[in-house]
C-alpha positions in Angstrom: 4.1 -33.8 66.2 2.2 -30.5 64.3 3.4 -28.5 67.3 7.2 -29.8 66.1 6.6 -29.2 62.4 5.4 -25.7 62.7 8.3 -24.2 65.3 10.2 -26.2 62.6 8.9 -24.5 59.6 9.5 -21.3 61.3 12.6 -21.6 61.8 13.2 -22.0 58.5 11.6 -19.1 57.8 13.4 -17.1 60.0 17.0 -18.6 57.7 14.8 -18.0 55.0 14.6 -14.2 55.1 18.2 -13.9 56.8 19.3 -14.7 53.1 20.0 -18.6 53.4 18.2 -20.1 51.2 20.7 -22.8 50.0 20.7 -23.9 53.6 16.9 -23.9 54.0 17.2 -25.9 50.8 19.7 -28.8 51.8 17.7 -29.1 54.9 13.8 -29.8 53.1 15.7 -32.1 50.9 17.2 -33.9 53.7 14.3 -35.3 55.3 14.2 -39.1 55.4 10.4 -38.8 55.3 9.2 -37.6 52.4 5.5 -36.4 52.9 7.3 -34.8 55.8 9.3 -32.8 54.2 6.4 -31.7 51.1 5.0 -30.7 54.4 7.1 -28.5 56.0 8.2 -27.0 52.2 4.1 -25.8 51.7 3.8 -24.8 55.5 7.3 -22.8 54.5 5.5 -21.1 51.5 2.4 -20.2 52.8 4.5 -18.7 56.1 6.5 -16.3 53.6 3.2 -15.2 52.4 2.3 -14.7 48.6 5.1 -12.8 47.4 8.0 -14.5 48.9 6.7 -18.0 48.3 6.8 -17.8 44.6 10.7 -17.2 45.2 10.6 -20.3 47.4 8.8 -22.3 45.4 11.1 -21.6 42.5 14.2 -21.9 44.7 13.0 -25.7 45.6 12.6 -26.6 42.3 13.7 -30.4 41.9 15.5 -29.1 38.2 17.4 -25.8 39.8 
């Protein structure tokens, strides 16, 4: 299931830094499972490295 999770994650880093971060929104938030998807959002982050993930953690913000 990791295995899964991380080509996942990538994936959505690769959409990330191709500029659609809406989309790469929508999808984290559509995850039935929950600790799933807090999952994949910090594997996300710490793939984009320190720079980037501040920009994606303020992008995924529930209030945004």
């Amino acid at each position: 299931m990791f295995k899964h999770q991380a080509i996942f994650s990538a994936e959505l880093v690769t959409k990330w830094n191709a500029g659609q971060h809406a989309e790469v929104r929508n999808v984290i938030r559509g995850l039935k499972n929950k600790a799933q998807a807090a999952y994949i959002a910090a594997r996300v982050a710490i793939l984009l490295g320190q720079d980037e993930a501040w920009s994606f953690i303020d992008f995924m913000d529930p209030n945004n």
